[in-house]
N, C-alpha and C positions, 0 to 999 in steps of 0.2 A: 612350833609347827614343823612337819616332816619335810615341806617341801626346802625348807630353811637349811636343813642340815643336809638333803641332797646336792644344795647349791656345794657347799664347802665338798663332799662328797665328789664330787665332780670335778669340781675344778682340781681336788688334786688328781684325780685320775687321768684328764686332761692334760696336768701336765707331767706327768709320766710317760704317757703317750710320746707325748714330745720329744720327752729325756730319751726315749729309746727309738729314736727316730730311726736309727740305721739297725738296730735289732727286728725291729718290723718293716723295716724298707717300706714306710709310707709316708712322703714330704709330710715334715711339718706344720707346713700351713693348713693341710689340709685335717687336723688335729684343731690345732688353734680356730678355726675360723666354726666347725662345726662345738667346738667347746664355747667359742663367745654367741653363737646364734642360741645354743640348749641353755646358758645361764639367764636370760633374759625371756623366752619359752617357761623355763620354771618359775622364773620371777612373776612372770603374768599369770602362770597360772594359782600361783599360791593367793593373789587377791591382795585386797590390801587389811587381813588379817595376820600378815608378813609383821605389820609393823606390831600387833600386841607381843613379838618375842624381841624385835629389836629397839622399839621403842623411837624408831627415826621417822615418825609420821608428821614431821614439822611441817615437811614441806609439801605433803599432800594434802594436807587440812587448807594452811593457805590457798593450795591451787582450786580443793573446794568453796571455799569460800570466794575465791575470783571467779567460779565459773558456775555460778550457781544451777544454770541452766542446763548443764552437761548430763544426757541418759546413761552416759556410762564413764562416772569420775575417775575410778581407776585405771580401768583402760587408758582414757585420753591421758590421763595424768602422764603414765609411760611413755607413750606412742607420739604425745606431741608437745611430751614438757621434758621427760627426765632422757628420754633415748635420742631424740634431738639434740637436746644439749650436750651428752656424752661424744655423738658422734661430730657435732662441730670441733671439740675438743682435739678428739682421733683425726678430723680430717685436716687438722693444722700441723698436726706430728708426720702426717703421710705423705701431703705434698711437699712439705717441705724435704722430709724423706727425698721425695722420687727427683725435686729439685737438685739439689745436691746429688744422689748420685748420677742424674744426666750430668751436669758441669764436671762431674771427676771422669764423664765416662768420654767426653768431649776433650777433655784435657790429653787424657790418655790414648784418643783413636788420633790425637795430634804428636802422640811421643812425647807429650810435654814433660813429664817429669824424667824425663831424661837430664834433663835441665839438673835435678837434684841427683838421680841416681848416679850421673858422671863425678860427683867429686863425693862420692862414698866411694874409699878404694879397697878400705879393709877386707879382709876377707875371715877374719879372727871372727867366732860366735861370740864371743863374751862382749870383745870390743863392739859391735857391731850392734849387742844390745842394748850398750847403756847409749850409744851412740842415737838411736833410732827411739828409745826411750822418752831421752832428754828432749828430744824432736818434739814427740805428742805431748809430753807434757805442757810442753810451754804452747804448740799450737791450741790446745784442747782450750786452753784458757781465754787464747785469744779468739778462737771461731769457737767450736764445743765442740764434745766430748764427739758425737755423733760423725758431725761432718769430718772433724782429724781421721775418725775410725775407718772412715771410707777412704779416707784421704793415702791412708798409712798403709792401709793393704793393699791398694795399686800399686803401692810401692815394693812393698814385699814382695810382691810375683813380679816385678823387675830382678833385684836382689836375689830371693831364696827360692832355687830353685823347685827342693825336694820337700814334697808336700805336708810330713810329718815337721820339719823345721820349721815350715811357713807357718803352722799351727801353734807352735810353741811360740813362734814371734809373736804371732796375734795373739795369742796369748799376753803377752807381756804388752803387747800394744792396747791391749783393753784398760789393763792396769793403771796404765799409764795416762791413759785417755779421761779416767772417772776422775785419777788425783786430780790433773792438772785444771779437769773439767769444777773439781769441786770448793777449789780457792779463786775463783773468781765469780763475779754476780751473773756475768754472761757465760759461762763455760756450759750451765748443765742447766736442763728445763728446770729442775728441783731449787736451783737457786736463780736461776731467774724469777721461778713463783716468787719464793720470800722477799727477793728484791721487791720487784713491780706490786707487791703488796706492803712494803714498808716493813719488814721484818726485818731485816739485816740491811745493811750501809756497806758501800765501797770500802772502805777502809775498813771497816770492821772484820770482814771475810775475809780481807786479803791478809791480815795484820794475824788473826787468831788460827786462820787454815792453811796459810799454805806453808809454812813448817811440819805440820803436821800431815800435810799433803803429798809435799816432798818426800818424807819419812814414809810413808806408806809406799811408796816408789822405789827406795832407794834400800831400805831394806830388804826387799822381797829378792831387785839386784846384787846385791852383796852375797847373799845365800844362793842363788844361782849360779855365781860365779867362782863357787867353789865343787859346781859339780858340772857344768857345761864346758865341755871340752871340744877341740877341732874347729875344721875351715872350713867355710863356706866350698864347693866345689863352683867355682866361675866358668866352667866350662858348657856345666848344663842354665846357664841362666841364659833367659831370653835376649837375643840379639835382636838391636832394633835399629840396624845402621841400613836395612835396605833401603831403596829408591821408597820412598810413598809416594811421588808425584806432587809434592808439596813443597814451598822454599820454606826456607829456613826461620825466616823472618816470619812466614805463615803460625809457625810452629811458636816462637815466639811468642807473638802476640797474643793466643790461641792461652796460650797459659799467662801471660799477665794478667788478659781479661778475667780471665777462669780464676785464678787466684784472690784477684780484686772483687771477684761478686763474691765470694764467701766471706771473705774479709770484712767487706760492705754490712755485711747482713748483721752484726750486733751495729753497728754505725748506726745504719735506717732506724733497727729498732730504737736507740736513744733519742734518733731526730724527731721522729714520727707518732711514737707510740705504738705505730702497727706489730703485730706479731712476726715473726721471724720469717713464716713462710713468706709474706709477701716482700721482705725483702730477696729471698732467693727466687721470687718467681721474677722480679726484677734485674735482677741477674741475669736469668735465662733467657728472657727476653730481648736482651739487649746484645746476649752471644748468639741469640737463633736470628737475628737484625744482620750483627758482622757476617755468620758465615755464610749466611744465603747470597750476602752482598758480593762475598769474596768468590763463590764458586759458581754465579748465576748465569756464566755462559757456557758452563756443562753442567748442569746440575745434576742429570739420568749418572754418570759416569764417576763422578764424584759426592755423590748423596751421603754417602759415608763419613763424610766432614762436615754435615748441616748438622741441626738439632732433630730434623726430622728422621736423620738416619739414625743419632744416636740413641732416641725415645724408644725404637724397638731392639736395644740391645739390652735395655736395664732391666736389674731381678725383681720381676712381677713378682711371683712365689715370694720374696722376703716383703716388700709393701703389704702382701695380704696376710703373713704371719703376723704383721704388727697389727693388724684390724684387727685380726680374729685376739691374739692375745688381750686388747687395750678394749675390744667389747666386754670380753670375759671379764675384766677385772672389773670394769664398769660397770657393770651388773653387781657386783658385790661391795661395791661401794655404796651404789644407788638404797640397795635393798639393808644397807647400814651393817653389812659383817665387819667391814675393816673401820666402822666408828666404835665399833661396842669393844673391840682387839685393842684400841687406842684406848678407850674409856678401862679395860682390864688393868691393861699393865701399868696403869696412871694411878689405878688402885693399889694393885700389888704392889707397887715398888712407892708409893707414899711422896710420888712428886720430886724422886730425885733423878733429874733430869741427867745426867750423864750415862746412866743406866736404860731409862725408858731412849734415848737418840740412839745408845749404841745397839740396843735391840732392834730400834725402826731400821736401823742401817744395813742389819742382819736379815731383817725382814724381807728389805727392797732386794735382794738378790731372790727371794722366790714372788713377792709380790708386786709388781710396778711401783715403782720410789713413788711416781707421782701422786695418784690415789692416797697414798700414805701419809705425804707430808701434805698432802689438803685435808686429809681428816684430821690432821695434829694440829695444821693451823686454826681449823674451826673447831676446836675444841679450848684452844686458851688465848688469851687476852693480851699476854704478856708486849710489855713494851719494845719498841725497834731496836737489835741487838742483844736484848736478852741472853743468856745462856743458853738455853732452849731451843733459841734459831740460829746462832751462828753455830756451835755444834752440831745441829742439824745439817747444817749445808753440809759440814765435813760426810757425816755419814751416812746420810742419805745419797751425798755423791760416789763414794768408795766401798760401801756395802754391796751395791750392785756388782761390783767386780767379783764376788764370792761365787756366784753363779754363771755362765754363760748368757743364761737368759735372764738377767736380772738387770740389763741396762742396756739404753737404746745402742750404746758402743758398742757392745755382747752379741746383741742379736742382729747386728748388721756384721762385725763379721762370722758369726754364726752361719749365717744366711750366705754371705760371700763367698767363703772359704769350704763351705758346708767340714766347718768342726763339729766332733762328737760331742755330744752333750756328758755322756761317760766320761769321755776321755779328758777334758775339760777339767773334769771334778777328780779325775787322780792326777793330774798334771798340773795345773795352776792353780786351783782351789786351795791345796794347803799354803802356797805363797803366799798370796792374797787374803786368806784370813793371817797369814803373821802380818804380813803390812798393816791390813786396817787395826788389827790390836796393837802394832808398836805407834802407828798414826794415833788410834785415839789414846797411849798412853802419854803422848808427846803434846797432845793438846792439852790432856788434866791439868801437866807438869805445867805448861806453859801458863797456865789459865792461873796457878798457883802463884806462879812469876810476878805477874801485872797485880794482880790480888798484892802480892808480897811489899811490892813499890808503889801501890797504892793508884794504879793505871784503870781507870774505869772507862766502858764503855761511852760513856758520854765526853773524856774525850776526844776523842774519834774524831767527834763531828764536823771540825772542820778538816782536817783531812779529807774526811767523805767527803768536803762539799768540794774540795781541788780536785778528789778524783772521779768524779760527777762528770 
């Protein structure tokens, strides 16, 4: 069907658009948001004779059949089955989004991370990167990929003053943010999916990726650090020793709390079951409690230190780039292109699975990882730990790093820093594809190792269960 190949048509012009955001001087978002509203527009308009080319009519037939009374099954199917449920989806990656970065932005109207910036003293670019590197890596694993990413570039505009360097850091901080994000179950949405669906085990992730995670890290540094030269200029970095009107202790507190509700937030989720946002809307809650309590007998004068004041400082424009991206792709999920892409190369490559992962992983830097690795999970059976999903975590987590916009780390600081998307792709991108290929050559090797001593998946299992 025509309308079929317009979709794909689209979307990559859409994100060309994007790519050349500073070439046309028209935010992003507003690319994104009219490329997710036109993919779903064509979707409806193509009917549901969409599915005799894709053949994903599984789940329209059911919804006919549940609703047999329905004057217009295709429509409703959309409107109040598949587009609802895409956007619950999206509105749990958004607020959690906008959570997180109010808490960094509360942190930050507090000076908190001065706390960290003061005992960075170096002023070396090499030093200064594996230094800040090795930071996200290990935060990324223990909050994820996303909130480090925010976390990391406040810090940076402490730090780096001159805005081509801060680019190249965050650069290097996205990298860093996917590895660290992709050897643990909680670091990255992608592996939290396989987790909380029983595809991979604690111990199995951590045991098979993060060697390989680390390597994809630490390579990329080593080659950098034969061609990064000079110091930091500390003269133009931002001073933040004036009066704020706030004690010390204010400041303090102001970031333990802040610290502790992101931290919190994989915690909640193992306690609860709930999704991630509500533990960060938990968080925020309990810091918009403290600071109204602390500032409530001037609040006009000092509103700048609530939540209420910080809610209108955070980047609206990056919250509706991720809609608009995360519809678009949604649509193309929904309408079955990225099951029949998963069903292709399952073909072509005959089921050898280190080839079809390293592809999805090259993919998720132009396509959303997530979409991707839920069409790879609904397409195979395979047992918890398999080859297929602990691989996967690896590159479905570090493939994104290939692209700017290929991972929620990417386009939050995309959106932050407003980095070229160009500039991006001759700047970091050949890094980053040598990491992810010396990572996933380190995982074959390794995977060959355990195979060699006869270390099989199963057993894991109790280890999984201690790190449970």
């Amino acid at each position: 069907m025509t309308i079929f190949y317009i979709m794909i048509i689209l979307f990559v012009l859409g994100y060309l658009c994007i790519a050349l955001e500073h070439s046309l001087k028209i935010n992003k978002a507003a690319f994104a948001l009219l490329l997710g509203v036109l993919m779903w527009v064509l979707y409806i308009f193509a009917g549901e004779g969409i599915f005799d080319v894709t053949n994903y009519g599984a789940g329209f037939e059911a919804f006919k059949a549940e609703h047999p009374a329905s004057a217009h099954p295709f429509i409703d199917f959309l409107t109040t089955h598949e587009l609802i449920e895409h956007l619950g989806d999206i509105a749990e990656i958004l607020f959690y989004l906008m959570g997180a970065m109010t808490v960094v932005e509360l942190i930050d109207t507090y000076h908190g991370f001065s706390i960290i910036t003061d005992h960075i003293k170096t002023t070396n670019k090499v030093k200064l990167l594996w230094i800040l590197a090795f930071i996200t890596f290990f935060f990324s694993a223990i909050l994820d990929n996303l909130t480090t990413a925010i976390v990391m570039v406040t810090l940076l505009r402490k730090l780096i003053p001159e805005k081509h360097d801060r680019w190249f850091f965050g650069g290097v901080v996205i990298l860093a943010a996917n590895a660290g994000g992709a050897w643990s179950p909680i670091g990255d949405v992608t592996t939290i999916m396989l987790w909380v669906a029983g595809k991979i085990s604690t111990g199995a992730v951590m045991l098979h990726a993060f060697l390989p995670s680390l390597v994809s890290m630490i390579v990329p540094l080593i080659v950098i650090s034969f061609f990064e030269r000079g110091e930091i200029d500390v003269s133009k970095r931002h001073i933040e020793q004036q009066e704020l009107g706030i004690p010390v202790w204010q400041r303090n507190l102001i970031f333990t709390l802040g610290i502790m509700a992101l931290v919190f937030v994989p915690v909640f989720k193992i306690l609860t079951h709930l999704k991630p946002y509500m533990g960060i809307m938990l968080g925020l809650s309990i810091l918009w409690i403290v600071t109204e309590i602390l500032h409530k007998t001037n609040q006009k004068s000092m509103r700048q230190f609530t939540i209420s004041g910080v809610l209108t400082r955070i980047d609206l424009p990056t919250i509706l780039f991720f809609l608009g991206i995360l519809l678009a792709v949604a649509g193309l999920q929904s309408a079955g292109h990225l099951s029949m892409l998963a069903a292709g190369m399952d073909s072509v490559f005959h089921g050898n699975f280190y080839v079809i992962d390293t592809i999805i992983g090259a993919l998720s830097s132009i396509v959303d990882n997530v979409p991707l690795v839920a069409g790879v999970m609904g397409m195979y059976n395979f047992p918890m730990d398999h080859t297929l999903w602990v691989y996967l975590s690896y590159c479905a987590g570090t493939g994104g790093s290939l692209l700017i916009i290929g991972s929620a780390a990417g386009v939050a600081v995309m959106g932050m820093e407003k980095i070229d998307f160009v500039w991006y792709l001759k700047h970091i991108t050949p890094y980053a594809l040598l990491g992810y290929l010396a990572g996933a050559g380190c995982y074959y090797l390794l995977d060959q190792v355990f195979v060699s001593l006869g270390i099989s998946m199963q057993h894991l299992d109790t280890v999984s269960m201690l790190m449970m």
